[in-house]
Backbone bond lengths (Angstrom), bond angles and torsions (degrees), N, CA, C in turn:
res aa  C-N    CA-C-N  psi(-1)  N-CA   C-N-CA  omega(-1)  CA-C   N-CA-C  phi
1 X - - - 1.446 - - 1.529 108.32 -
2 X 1.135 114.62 176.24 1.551 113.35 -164.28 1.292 127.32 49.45
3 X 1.546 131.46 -135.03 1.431 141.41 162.22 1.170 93.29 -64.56
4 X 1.672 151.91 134.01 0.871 131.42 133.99 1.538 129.35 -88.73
5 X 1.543 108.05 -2.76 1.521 104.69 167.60 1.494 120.08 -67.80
6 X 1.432 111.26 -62.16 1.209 137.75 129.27 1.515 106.66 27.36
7 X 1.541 100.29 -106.82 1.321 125.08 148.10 1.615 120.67 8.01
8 X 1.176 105.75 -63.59 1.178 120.85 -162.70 1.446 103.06 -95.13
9 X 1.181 140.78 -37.02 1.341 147.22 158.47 1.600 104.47 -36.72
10 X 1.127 111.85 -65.92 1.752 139.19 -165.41 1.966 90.47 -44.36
11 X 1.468 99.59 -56.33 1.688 107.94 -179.72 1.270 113.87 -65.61
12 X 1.519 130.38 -38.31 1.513 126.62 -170.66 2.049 83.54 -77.27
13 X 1.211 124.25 -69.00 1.365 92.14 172.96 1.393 139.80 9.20
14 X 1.126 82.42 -98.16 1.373 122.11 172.77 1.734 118.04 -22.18
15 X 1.324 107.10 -64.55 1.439 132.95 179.03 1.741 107.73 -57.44
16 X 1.303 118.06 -46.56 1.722 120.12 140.29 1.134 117.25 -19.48
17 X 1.266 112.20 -65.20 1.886 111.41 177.06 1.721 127.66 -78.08
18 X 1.223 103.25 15.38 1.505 112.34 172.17 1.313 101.09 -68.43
19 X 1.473 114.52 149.41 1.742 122.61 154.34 0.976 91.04 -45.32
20 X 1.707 126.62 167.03 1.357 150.13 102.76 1.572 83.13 94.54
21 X 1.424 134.99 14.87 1.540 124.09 157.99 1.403 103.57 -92.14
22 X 1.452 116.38 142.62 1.694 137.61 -153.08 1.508 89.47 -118.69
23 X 1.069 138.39 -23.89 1.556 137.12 -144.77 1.920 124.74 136.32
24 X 1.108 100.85 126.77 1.814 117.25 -180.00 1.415 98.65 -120.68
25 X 1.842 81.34 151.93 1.274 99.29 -177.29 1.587 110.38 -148.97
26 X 1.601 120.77 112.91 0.888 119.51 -169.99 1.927 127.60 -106.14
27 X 1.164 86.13 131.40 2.138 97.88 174.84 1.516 105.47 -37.18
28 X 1.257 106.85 -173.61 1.386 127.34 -159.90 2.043 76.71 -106.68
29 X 1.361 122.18 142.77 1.619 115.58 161.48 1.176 113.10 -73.76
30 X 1.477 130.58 156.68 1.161 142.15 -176.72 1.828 119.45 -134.47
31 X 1.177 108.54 126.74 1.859 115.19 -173.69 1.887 98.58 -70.59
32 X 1.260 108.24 122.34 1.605 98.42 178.74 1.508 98.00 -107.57
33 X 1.444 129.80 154.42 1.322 130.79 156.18 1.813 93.61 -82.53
34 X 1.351 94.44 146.40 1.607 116.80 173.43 1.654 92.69 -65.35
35 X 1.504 105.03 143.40 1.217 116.37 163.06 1.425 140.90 -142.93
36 X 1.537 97.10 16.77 1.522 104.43 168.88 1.694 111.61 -118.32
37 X 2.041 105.99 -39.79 1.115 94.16 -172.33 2.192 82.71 -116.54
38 X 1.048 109.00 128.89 1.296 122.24 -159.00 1.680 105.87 -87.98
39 X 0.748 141.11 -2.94 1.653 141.36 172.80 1.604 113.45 -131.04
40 X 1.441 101.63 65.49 1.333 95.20 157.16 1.819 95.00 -148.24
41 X 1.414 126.75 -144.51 1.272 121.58 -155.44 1.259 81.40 -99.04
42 X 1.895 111.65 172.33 1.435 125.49 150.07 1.205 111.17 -38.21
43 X 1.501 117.13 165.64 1.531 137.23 155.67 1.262 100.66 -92.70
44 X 1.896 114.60 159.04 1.379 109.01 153.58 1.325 86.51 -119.25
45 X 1.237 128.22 134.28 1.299 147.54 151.14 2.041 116.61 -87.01
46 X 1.371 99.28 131.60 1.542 114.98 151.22 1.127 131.57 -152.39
47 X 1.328 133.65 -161.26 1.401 113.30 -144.61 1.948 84.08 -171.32
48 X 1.587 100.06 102.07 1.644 89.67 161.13 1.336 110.12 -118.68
49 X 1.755 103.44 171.91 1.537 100.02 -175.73 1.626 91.52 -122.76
50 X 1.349 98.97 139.39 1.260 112.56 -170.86 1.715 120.12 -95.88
51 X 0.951 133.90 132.54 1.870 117.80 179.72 1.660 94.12 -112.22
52 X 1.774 101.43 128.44 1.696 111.71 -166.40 1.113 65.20 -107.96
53 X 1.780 101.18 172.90 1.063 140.71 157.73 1.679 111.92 -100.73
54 X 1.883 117.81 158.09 1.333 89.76 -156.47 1.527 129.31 -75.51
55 X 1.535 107.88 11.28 1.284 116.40 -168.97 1.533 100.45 -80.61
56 X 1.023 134.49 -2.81 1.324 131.75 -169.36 1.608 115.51 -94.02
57 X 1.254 133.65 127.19 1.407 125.78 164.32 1.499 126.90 -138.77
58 X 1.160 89.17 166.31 1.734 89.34 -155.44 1.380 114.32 -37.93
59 X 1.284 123.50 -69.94 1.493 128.45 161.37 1.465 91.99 -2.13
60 X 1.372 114.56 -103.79 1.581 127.38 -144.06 1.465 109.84 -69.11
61 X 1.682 101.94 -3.81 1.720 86.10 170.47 1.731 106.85 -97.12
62 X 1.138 107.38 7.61 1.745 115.01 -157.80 1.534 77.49 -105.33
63 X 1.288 129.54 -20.29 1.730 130.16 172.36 1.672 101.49 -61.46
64 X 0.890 97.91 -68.41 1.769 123.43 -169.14 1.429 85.83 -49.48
65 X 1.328 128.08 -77.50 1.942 110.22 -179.84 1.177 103.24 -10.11
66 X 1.519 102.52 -91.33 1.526 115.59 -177.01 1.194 139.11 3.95
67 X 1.379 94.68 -66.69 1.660 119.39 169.31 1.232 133.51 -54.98
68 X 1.769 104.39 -46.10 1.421 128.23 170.90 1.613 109.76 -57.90
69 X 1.356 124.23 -56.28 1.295 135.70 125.69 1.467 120.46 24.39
70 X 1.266 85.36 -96.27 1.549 88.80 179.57 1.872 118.81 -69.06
71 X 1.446 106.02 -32.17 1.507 109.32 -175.67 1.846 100.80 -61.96
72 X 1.378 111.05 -0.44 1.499 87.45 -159.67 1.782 98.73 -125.76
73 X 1.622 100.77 21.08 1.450 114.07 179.75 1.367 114.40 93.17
74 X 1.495 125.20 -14.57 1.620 104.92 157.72 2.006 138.68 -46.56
75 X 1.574 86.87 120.30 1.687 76.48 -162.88 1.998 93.53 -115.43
76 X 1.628 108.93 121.42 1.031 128.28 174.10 1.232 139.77 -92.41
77 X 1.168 94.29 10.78 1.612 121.00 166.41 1.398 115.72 -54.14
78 X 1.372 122.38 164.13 1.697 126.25 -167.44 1.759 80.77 -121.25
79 X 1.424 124.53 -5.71 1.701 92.02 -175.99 2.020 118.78 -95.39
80 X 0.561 103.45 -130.14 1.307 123.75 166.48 1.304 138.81 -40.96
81 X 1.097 153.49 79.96 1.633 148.04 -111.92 1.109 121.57 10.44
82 X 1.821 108.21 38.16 1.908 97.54 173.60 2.288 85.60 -88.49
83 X 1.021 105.83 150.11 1.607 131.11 151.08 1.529 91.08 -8.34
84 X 1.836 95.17 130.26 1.641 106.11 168.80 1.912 87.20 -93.31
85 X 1.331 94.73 -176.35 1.661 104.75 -164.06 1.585 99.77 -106.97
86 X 1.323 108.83 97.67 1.226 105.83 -164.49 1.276 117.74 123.50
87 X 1.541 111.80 -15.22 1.815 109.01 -161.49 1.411 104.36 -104.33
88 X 1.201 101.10 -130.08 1.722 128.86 -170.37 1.823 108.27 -74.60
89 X 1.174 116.77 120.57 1.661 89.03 -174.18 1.766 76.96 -160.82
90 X 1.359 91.78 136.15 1.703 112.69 163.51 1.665 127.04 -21.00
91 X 1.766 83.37 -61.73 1.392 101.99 -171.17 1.764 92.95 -166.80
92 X 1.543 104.26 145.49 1.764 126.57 163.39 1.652 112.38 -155.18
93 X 1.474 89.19 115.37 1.295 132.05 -175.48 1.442 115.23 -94.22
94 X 1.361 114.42 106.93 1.731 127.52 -170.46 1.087 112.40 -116.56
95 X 1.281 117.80 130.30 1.734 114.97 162.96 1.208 124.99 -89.02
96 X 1.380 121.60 81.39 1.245 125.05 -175.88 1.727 125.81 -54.99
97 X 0.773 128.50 -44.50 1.455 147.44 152.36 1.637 130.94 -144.29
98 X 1.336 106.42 172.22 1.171 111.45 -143.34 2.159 98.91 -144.13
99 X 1.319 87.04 55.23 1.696 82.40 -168.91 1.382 102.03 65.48
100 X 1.556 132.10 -164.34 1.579 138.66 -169.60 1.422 95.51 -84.19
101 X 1.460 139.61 11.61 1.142 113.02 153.77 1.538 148.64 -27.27
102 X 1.284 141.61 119.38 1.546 124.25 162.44 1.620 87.31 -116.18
103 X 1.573 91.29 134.90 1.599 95.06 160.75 1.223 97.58 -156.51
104 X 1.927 118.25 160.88 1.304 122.39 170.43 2.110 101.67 -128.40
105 X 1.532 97.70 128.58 1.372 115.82 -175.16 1.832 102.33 -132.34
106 X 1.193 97.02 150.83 1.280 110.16 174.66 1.956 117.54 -56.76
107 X 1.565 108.84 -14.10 1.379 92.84 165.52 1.282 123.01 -138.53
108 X 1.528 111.60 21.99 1.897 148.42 -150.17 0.925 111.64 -158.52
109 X 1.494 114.44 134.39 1.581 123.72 177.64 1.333 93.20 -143.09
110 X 1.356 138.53 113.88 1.075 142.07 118.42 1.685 148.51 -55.87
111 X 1.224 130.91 138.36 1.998 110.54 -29.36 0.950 114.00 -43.62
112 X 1.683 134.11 164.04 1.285 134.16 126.53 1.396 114.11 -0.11
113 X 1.648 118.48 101.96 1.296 103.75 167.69 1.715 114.33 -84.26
114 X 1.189 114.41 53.64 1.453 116.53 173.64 1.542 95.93 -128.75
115 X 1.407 128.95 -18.42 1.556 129.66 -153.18 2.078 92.93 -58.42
116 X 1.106 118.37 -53.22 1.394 122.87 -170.89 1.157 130.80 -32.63
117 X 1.517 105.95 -57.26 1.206 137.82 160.24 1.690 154.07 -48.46
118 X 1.887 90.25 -31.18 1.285 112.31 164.12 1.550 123.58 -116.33
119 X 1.592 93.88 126.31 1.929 101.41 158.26 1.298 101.93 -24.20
120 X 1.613 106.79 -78.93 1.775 123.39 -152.77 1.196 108.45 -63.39
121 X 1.911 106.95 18.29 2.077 81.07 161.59 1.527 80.97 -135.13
122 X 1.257 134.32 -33.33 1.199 137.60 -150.06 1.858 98.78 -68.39
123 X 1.682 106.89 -48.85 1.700 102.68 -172.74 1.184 109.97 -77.18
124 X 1.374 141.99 2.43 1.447 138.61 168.04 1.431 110.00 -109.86
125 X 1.472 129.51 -8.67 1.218 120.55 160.87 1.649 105.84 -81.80
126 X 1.889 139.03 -11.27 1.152 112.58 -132.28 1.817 63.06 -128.37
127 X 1.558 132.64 -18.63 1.601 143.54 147.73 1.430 91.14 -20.59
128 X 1.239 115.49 -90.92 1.755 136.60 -151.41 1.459 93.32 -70.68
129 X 1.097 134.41 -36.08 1.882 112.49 179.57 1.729 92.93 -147.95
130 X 1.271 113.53 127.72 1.356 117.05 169.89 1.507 109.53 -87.14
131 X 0.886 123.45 1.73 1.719 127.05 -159.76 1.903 86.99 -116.37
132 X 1.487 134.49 4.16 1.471 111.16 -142.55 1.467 92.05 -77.05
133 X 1.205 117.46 161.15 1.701 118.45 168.35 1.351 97.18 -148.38
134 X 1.449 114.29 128.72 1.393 150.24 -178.34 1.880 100.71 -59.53
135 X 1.406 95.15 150.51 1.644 97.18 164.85 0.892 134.80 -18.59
136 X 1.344 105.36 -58.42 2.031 135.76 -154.19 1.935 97.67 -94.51
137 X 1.282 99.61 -2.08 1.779 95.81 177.46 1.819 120.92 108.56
138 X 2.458 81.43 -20.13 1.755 71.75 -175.91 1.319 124.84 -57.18
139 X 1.447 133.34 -168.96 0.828 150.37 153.35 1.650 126.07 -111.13
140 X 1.389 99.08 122.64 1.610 101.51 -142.06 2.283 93.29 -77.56
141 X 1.393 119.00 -7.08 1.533 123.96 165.77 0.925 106.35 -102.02
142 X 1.393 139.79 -7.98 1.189 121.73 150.22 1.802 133.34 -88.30
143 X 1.016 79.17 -5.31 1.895 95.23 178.17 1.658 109.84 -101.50
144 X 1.610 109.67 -9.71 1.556 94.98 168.75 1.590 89.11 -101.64
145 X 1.350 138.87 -32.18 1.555 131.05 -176.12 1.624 118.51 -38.45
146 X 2.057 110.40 -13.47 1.350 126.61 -128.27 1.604 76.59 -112.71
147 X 1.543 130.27 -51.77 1.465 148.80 -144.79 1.700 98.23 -85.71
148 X 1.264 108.87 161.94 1.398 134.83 -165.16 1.535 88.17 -115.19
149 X 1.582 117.43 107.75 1.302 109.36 167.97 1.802 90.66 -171.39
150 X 1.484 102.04 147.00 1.689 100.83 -177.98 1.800 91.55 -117.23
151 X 1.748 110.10 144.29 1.201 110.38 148.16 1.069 113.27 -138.84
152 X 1.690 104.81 162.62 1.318 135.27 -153.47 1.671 107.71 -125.56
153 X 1.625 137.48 72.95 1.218 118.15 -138.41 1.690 130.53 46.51
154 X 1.852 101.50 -127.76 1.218 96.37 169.51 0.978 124.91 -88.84
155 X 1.485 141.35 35.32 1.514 160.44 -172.30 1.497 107.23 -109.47
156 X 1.636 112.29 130.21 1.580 124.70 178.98 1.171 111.94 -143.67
157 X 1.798 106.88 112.92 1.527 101.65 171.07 1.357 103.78 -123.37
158 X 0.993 127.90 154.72 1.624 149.72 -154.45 1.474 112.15 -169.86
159 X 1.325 112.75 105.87 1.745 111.96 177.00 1.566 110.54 -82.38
């Protein structure tokens, strides 16, 4: 909602000013067609990679999202113009990985078990490192080479 380039600038900011962040580095943005709830605007999706320092861990940096989150008008509320699940939303902030981490936590899953599946994370993670390879061995250009998705510049559609 709003600027969403914008938007997303405001957060890679932002993520600079975390404790124990050393340096960010952000993808090229990308126009997504909606694909669960189908009548609302594009997404812009990106994808930075962050260098922690070692005091940092996933938990408490998946806090710091949060926060950023909310400072930047995400409202997570279940009432009344908080964000449908799936819809229109300010800003959503994912921790896609976490160095070769795999872990499972009650509010974190490492990786992203969605990373596989989508263009809009897969071509801006594979932007920032063409060589990247996932936990499990994938290969993060060879796993979007695998997906059904056309682009058009910064335009991504994927059914």
């Amino acid at each position: 909602m709003g600027r969403p380039t914008e938007n997303l600038a405001r957060a890679i900011a932002r993520l600079g000013g975390i404790s124990g962040v050393l340096g960010v580095e952000a993808s090229p943005v990308y126009l997504t067609e909606p694909q669960l709830v189908r009548e609302q605007p594009w997404f812009a999706n990106q994808v930075a990679r962050v260098l922690c320092g070692p005091q940092v861990t996933p938990l408490g940096f998946l806090e710091e999202l949060l926060k950023v989150e909310i400072e930047l008008g995400r409202d997570r509320t279940q009432g009344e113009g908080a964000a449908v699940r799936y819809g229109p939303r300010v800003i959503d902030l994912d921790l896609l990985l976490f160095g070769n981490l795999v872990m499972q936590a009650d509010h974190l899953t490492l990786p992203h078990p969605g990373i596989l599946k989508r263009a809009f994370v897969l071509l801006p993670l594979v932007d920032l490192d063409q060589g990247l390879v996932l936990p499990d061995g994938t290969v993060a250009a060879q796993a979007l080479a695998k997906l059904e998705y056309r682009r058009e510049g910064e335009r991504l559609w994927q059914e």
